[in-house]
N, C-alpha and C positions, 0 to 999 in steps of 0.2 A: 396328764401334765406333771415334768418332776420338781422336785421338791425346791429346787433352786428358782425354777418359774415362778413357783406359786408364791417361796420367798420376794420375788423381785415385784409382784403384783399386789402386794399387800405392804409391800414397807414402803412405795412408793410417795405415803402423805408422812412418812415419821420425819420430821425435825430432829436437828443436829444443834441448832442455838449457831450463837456470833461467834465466829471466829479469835481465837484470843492470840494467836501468835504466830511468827513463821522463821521459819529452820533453812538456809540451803543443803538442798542435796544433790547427790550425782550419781549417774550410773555408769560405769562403764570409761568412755572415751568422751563422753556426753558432756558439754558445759551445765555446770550448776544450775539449777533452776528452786524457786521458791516452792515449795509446799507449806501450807499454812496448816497449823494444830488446831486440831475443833476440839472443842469442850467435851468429857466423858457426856455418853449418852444419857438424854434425863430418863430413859426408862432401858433397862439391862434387856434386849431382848437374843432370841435365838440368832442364830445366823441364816435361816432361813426366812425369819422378818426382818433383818437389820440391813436397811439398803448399803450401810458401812460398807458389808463384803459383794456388793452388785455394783461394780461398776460399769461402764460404758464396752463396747467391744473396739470402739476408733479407738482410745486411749492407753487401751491395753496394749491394740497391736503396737503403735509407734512407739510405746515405751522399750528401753534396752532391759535386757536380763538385771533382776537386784535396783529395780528404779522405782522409788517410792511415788504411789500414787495418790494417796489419803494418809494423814496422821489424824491419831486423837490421843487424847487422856484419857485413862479410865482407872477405877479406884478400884485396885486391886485385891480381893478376901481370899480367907479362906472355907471352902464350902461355902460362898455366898456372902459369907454375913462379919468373918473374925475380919477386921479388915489389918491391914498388912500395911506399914510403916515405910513402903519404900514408893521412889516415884515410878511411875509407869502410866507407856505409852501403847497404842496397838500402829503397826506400820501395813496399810495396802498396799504390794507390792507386784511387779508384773514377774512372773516366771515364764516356767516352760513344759508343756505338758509331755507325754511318752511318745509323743510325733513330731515335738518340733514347736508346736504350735503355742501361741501366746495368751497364758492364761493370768490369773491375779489370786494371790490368798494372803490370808493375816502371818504375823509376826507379833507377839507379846515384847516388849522390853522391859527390863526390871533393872532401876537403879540406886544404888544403895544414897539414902542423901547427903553422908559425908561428904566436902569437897573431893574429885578426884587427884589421885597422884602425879606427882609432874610428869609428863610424855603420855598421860593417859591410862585411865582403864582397861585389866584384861578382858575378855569375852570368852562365854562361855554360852555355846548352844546346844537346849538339852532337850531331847528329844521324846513328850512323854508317850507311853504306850497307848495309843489312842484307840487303835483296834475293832473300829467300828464303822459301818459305810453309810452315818447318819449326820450331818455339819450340827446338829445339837451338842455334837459330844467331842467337839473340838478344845483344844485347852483353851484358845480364845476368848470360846463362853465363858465354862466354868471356873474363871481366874476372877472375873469380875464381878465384883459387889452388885450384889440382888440376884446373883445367875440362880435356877434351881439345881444342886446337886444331882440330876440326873443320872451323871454317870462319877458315881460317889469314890470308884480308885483314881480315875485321873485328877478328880478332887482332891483326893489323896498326896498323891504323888509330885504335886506342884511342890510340897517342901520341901522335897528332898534339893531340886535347886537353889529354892530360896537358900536355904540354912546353909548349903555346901559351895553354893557359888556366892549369893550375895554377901551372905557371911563374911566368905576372903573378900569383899571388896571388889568381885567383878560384875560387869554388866554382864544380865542372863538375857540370853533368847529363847521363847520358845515358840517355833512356829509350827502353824496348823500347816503340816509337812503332808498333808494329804491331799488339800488342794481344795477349789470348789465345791469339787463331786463327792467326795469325800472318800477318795480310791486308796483303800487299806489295803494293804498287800504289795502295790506296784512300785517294785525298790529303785527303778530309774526315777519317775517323777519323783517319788519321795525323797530321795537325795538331790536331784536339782531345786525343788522347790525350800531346803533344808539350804543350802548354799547360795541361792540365789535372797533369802531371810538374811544371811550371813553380810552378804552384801549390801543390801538397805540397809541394816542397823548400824553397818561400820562407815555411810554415807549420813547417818540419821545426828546432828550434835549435840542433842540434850544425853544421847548415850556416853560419851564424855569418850568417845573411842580415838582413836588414828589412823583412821581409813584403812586401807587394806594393809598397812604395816603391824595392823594390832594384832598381839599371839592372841588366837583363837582355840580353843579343844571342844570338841563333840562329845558329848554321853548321850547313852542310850540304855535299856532295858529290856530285852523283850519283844514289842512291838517296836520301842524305840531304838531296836537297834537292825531295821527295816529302812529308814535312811542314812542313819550314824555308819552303819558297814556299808553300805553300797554308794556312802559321800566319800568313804575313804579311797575305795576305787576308781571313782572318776573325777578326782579333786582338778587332777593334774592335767586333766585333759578341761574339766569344763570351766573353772573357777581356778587355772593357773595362777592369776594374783593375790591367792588369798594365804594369810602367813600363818596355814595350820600345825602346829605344834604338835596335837598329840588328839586321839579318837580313845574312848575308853565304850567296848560294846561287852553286856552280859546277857547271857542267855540270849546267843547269836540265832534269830527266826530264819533266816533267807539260806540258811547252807544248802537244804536240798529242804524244800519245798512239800515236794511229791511225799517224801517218807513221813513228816511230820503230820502233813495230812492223813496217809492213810494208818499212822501210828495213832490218833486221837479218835477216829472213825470209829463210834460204838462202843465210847467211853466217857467217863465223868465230863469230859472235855471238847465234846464231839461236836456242840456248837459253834468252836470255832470254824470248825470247817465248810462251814456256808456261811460263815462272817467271811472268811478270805475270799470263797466263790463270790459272795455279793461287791465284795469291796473292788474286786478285781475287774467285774465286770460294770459298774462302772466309770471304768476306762478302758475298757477294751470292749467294743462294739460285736464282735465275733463273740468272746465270751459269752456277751448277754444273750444272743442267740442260741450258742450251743445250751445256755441251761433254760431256754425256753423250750427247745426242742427234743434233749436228752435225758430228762426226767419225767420219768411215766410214772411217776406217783405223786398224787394230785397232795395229799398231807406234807409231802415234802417240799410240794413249790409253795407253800401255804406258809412254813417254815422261813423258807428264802425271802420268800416279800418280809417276814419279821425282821430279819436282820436288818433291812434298809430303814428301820424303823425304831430299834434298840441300840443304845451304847452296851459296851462288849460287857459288861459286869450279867447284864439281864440277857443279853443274845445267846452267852457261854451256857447259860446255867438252866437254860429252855431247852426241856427234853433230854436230859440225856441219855447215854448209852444207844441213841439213835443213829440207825447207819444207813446216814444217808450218801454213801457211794451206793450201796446197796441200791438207791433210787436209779442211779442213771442206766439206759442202756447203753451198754456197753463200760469201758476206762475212761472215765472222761480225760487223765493225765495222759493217753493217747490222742485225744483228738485235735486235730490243727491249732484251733487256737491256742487251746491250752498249752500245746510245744513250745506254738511261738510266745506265749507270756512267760515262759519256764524260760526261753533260752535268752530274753530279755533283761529278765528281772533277776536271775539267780547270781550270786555272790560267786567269785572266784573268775570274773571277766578279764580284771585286772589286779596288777601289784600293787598296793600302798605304796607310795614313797615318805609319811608320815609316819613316826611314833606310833602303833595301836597296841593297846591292851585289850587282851580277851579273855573273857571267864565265862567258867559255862559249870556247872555239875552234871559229872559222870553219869548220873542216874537221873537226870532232868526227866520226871514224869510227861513233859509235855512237849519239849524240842533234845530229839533225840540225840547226844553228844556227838555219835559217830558221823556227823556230817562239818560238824564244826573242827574235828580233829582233821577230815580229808582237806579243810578249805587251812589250815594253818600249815599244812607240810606242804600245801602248794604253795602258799606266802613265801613258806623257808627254803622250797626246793628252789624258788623263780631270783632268790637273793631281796627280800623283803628288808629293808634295811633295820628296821627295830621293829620284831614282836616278841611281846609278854603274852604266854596263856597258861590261867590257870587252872584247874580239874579237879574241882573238890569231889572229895568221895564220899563224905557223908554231907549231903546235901540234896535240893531237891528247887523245884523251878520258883515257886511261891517265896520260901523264905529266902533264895540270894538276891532278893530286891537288897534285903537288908543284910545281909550275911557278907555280900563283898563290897558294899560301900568303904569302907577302909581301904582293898588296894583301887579301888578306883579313880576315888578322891585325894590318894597318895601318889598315884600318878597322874593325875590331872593338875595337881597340884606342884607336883616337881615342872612338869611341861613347860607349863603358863608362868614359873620362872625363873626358868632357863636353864635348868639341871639337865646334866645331856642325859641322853636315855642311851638304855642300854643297847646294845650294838650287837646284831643277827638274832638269834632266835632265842630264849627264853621260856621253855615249857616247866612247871611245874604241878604237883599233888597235891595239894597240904589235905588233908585228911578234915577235919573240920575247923572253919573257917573264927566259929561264932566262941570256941573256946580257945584261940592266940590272943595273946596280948592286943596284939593291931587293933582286933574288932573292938575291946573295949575303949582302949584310948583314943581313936575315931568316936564313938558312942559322946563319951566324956568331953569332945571338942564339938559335936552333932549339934545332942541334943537339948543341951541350954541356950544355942543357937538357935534352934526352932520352936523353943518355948519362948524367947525373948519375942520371936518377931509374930509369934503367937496372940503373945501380951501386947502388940502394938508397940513395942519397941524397937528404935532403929537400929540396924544390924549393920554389920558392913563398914564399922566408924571407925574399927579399930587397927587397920589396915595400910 
């Protein structure tokens, strides 16, 4: 039985309490309809017992793309317990899986409690590196007060929006852009269900937005930038109404796939490589196959069940130097399925017609540059209308979490209001990042920002 089952049979007697309020919303072409806000849960559980994320399968299908299905309150911390001074909602919303088909996952909202500005608050959906094929280690959990730190970087990593978006005074989203299953790796779903969140929250009105006229910007990370890039590619085609501004991706994952994999294979980092196998496969039925069938070493499928059982902090860091390609017979990046998930989900399908910035380090230990450079002079060859990429040389994958916060947040920040961006292609070097001016005076505007909302004070007011 999977994990989702076993969820939906166990949370079946948990209470939600009375209803306190109701919101209209709308999806699509769809007349407004009332969803009503339930109360934060009286006990924080996983999403595997929280019938919050099991809804119905009639409800889902009738529902249109970005149509909210459940709202709640829920009282937002950090690591569980620091709790966090802004309001917020979780939105159930109906997406779309890598077939077509109609599925449902969470949405976080964060909103700053200063009144908002006239015409509305920006939006800002930020994408964390979740990296894991477990709905434990969804940010949806770990956002909420009583969650257990489990998976203690994505724990982490919530401030960086908090402080950088709510801070300016926009409303943040951040959706469990995985889905159900919890399919890490699959960059079509992840960007639908990442756009279709985009969609509920700008339909949701305690988010204080203007429907689909509100400037929107994407960030990402790493894993987060597994839907943040592959949203920017098919904005235009799936989510034509939406008025996205500007995409900000570092440490681009999806350029080529295949090399990054066999680049960490029987190295410090080698876990990940059967975090993406797991995540990948479930959503793709074929895949789960070929690694039932293509791996003749019994310690290695031993390995693979962990992953569906660990957030990527614990999944990465089990075993390493372990090569487990070494396990399968044969390539497994030759075998059918895996083709057709490579030629699905790999970045460079299509041209952005948005603003994106890209930063990546030249010597990135763990997503190797030279595929993010092939996928930017296809950008600039195809007439991309505005990209920034930049290529630090003394840098490395870990620290440019924090190392290019500065131009990230400086051009998410021009986007969101209304600084035209610069116009055809934009490559630069800068040599180190963390010794420019930039990086400290981003630092200086950061992180009293994050200490303030740290301390339980309201951020966002001064806007």
């Amino acid at each position: 039985m999977t994990s989702r089952r076993w969820g939906r049979l166990l949370a079946t007697g948990v209470a939600l309490g009375l209803l306190l309020a109701a919101v209209p919303v709308t999806a699509g072409a769809e007349p407004a309809r009332e969803v009503a806000i339930e109360p934060p849960p009286a006990v924080t559980l996983p999403p595997e017992f929280d019938e919050f994320y099991a809804p119905e399968a009639g409800p889902v299908a009738a529902a249109q793309p970005g149509e909210i299905l459940r709202a709640r309150r829920i009282m937002p911390a950090f690591f569980g317990f620091v709790h966090l001074n802004v309001d917020a909602w979780q939105l159930l919303y109906r997406t779309t899986n890598s077939f077509g088909e109609a599925i449902a996952t969470v949405t976080t909202v964060l909103v700053p409690k200063a009144p908002p500005p006239e015409g509305g608050r920006k939006l800002l959906s930020y994408q964390i590196a979740e990296d894991s094929a477990a709905q434990y280690c969804a940010p949806s959990y770990v956002i909420q007060s009583g969650a257990i730190p489990f998976d203690y970087v994505n724990a982490a990593e919530v401030l960086i929006p908090i402080a950088a978006g709510v801070g300016e005074g926009w409303t943040v989203a951040l959706p469990d852009y995985e889905g159900p299953k919890s399919s890490y790796g699959t960059s079509k779903l992840n960007a639908q269900t990442t756009l279709d969140g985009i969609r509920a929250v700008e339909n949701f009105a305690p988010a204080q937005l203007s429907g689909p006229d509100t400037p929107t910007a994407l960030w990402g990370y790493s894993g987060g930038t597994v839907p943040s890039s592959f949203a920017a590619e098919i904005a235009q085609t799936y989510a034509p109404e939406l008025n996205i501004v500007g995409i900000a991706a570092g440490g681009v994952a999806a350029a080529d796939f295949a090399t990054a994999l066999r680049h960490n294979n029987r190295g410090v980092y080698t876990g990940l490589v059967m975090g993406v196998f797991a995540g990948i496969s479930n959503e793709y039925p074929e895949v789960r196959e070929m690694l039932r069938n293509s791996i003749v070493d019994p310690v290695t499928q031993v390995l693979l069940a962990s992953k569906h059982l660990l957030c990527h902090p614990m999944g990465t860091a089990l075993v390493p130097f372990y090569d487990y390609l070494g396990a399968f017979q044969g390539d497994p990046f030759q075998h059918p399925a895996v083709q057709r998930f490579l030629a699905e989900n790999s970045l460079g399908q299509a041209t952005p017609d948005m603003p994106i910035y890209i930063y990546h380090a030249q010597f990135d230990e763990i997503l190797p540059n030279a595929g993010v450079d092939r996928l930017v002079e296809k950008y600039c060859a195809e007439g991309a209308p505005s990209v920034i990429y930049e290529r630090e040389l003394v840098g490395e994958h870990i620290s440019g979490v924090a190392a290019q916060l500065p131009g990230a947040i400086a051009f998410l920040r021009d986007r969101l209001n209304g600084v035209p961006a610069v116009q055809g292609c934009a490559i630069s070097s800068p040599t180190f990042v963390m010794a420019e001016p930039r990086f400290w005076q981003t630092a200086a505007d950061v992180l009293p920002t994050a200490l303030a909302a740290l301390l339980g004070q309201a951020i966002g007011t001064g806007r």
